[in-house]
C-alpha positions in Angstrom: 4.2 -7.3 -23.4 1.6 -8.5 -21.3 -2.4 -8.5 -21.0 -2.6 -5.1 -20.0 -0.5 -3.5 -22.5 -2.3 -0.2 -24.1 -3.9 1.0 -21.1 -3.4 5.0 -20.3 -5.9 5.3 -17.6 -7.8 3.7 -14.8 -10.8 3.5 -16.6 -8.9 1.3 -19.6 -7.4 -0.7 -17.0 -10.9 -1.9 -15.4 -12.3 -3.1 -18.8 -9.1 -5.2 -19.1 -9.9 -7.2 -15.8 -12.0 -10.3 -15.7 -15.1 -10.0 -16.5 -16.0 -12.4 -13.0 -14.4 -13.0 -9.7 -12.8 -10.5 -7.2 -9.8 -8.9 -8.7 -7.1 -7.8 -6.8 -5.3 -4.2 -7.6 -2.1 -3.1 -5.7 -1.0 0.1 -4.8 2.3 0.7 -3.4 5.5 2.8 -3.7 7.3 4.4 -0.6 6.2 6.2 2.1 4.6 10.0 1.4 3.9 9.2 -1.8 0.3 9.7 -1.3 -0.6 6.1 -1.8 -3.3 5.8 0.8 -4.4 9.8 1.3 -4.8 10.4 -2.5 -4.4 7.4 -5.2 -6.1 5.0 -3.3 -9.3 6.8 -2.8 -9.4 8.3 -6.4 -9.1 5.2 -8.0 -12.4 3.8 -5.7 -14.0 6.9 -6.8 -13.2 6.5 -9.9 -14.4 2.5 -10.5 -17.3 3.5 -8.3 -18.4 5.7 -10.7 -18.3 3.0 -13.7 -21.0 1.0 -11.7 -18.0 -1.2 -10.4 -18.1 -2.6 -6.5 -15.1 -1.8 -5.0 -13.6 -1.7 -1.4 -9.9 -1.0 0.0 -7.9 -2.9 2.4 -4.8 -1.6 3.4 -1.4 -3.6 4.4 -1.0 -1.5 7.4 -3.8 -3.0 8.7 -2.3 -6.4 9.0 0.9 -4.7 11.4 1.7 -7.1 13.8 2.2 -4.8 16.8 0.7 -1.3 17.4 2.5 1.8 16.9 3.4 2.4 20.6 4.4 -1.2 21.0 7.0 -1.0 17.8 8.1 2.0 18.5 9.1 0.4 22.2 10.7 -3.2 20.6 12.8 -0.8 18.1 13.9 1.1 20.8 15.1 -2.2 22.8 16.9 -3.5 19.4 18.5 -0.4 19.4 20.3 -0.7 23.1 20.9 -4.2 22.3 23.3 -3.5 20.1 23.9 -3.4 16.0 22.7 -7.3 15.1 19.6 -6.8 16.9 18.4 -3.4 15.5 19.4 -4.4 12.0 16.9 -7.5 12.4 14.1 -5.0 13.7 14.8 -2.8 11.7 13.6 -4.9 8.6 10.1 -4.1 7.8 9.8 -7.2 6.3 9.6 -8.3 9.8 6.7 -5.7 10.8 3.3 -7.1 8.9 1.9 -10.7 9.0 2.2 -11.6 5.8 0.5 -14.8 5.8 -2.7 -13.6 7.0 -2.4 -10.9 4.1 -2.4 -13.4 1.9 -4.9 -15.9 3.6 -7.5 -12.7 3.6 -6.9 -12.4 0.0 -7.4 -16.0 -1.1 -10.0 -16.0 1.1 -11.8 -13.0 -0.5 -11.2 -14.0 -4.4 -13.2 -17.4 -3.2 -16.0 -15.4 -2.7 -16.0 -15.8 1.4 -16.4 -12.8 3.8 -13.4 -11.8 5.6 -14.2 -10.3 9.2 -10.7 -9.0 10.7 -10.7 -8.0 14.7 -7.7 -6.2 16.7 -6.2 -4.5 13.7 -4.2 -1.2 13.2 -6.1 1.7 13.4 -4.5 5.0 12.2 -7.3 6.8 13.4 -6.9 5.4 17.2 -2.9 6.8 17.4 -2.0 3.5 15.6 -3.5 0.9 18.3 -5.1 -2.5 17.7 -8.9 -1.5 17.8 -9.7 -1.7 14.3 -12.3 -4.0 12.7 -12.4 -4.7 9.2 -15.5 -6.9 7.2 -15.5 -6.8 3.8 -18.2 -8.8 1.8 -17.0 -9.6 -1.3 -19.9 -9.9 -4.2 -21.0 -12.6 -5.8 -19.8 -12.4 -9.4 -17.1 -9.3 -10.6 -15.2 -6.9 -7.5 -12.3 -4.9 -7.4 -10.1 -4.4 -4.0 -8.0 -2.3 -3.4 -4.9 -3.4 -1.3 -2.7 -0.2 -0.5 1.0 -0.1 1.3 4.5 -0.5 0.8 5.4 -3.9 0.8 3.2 -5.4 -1.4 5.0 -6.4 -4.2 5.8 -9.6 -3.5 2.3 -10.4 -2.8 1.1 -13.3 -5.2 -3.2 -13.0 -4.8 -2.3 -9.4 -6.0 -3.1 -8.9 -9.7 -2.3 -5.8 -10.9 0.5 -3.7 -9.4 0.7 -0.2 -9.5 3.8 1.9 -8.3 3.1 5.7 -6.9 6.1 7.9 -7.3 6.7 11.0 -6.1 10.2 13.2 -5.6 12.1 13.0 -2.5 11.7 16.7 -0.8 7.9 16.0 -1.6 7.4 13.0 0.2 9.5 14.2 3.1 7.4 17.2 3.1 4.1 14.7 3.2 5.6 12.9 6.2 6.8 15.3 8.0 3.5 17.3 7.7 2.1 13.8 9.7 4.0 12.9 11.8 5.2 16.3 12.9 3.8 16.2 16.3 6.6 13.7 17.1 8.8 16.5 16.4 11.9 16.9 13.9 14.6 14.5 14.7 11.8 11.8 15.1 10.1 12.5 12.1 13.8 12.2 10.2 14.4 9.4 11.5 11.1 7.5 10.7 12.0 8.9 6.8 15.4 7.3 6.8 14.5 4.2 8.1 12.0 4.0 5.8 14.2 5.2 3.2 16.6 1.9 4.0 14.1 -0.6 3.4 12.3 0.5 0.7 14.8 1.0 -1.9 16.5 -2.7 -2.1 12.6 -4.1 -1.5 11.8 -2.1 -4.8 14.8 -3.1 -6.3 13.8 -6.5 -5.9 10.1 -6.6 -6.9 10.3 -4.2 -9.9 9.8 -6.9 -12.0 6.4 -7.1 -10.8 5.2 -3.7 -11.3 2.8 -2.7 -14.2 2.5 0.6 -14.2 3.3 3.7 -12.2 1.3 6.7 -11.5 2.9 10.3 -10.9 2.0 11.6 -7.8 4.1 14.7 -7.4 1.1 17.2 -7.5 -1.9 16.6 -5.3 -4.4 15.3 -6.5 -8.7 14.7 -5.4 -11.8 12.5 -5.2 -13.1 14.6 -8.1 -10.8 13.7 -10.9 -12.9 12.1 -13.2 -9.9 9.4 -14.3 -6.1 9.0 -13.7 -3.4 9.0 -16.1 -1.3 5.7 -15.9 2.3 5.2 -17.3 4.2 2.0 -18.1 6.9 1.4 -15.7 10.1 2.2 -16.5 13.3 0.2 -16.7 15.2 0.8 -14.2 13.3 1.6 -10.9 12.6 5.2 -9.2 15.3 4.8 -6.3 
């Protein structure tokens, strides 16, 4: 049992939070499970519509190097042999974890958080974004989105996405298919590697999950929740 036991919906789960301060919602659950596309944005439309402020932030925005640049240093862990590539290939390794959680602390003491250089999905995954996010001065809600997230401690709330296998294969691929097949395969199995013992790990700290395997839009006037269960999806 805990404080948030009886809620069904996003809309019980808001009037459960405090009623002052920033509060900090996570969203995570492995890749193509629509985490940032679909659940994210619904559930700011959603607290929106209650009268709520509430803004996102995602992890991927806190990646250390840009997409072109990791896809180069994995490459040179691969031809440097097993040891090497193993270590690179630990996504663990990938965001700057620190400065996640700085920004957070940061933003739940009520101070503006103004981020330069950061990933930006919309630029081909280089360092040009810019995020400034103004927290107000008595009750918010953020949004923190992304796959490794679990372990975060500033996060309050955890929510796990879930969706089938073939379905979030489909998802990725349908992204990242203009780096054609193999490369899209491989970026699912490597994903695939890390994501199961890191949710293995942190299931403890997961609230509740949300079922993802249909599509789902901005209009949806609320979103069923479910308690997590036992044993973890993977």
């Amino acid at each position: 049992m805990n404080q948030y036991d009886g809620v069904k919906t996003i809309r019980d789960l808001i009037r459960y939070l405090p009623k002052n301060g920033l509060s900090v919602i996570g969203i995570t659950g492995p890749a193509g499970a629509g985490k940032t596309k679909m659940i994210t944005p619904l559930m700011q439309a959603i607290i929106q519509s209650t009268g709520e402020w509430c803004t996102i932030l995602g992890l991927d925005s806190f990646f250390k190097l840009s997409s072109e640049a990791r896809a180069e240093w994995l490459k040179e862990g691969k031809e440097s042999g097993e040891r090497e590539y193993a270590f690179r290939r630990d996504q663990m390794g990938w965001w700057d974890f620190p400065r996640v959680e700085s920004s957070l602390r940061s933003l739940k003491a009520g101070k503006p958080l103004h981020l330069a250089n950061v990933y930006n999905r919309a630029d081909k995954g280089r360092l040009t974004g810019v995020i400034h996010i103004a927290p107000p001065p008595e009750r918010g809600i953020l949004l923190i989105d992304g796959v490794a997230i679990a372990h975060l401690r500033e996060v309050d709330v955890l929510l796990y996405v879930h969706a089938e296998d073939d379905i979030r294969f489909g998802r990725l691929m349908a992204r990242d298919i203009h780096r054609g097949y193999d490369a899209a395969r491989e970026r699912f199995e490597l994903t695939q590697e890390f994501e199961g013992p890191y949710f293995r790990d942190y299931w403890e700290r997961i609230h509740y999950c949300v079922d993802n395997s249909v599509s789902r839009t901005n209009t949806d006037d609320d979103l069923p929740i479910i308690v997590k269960p036992e044993q973890p999806f993977f």
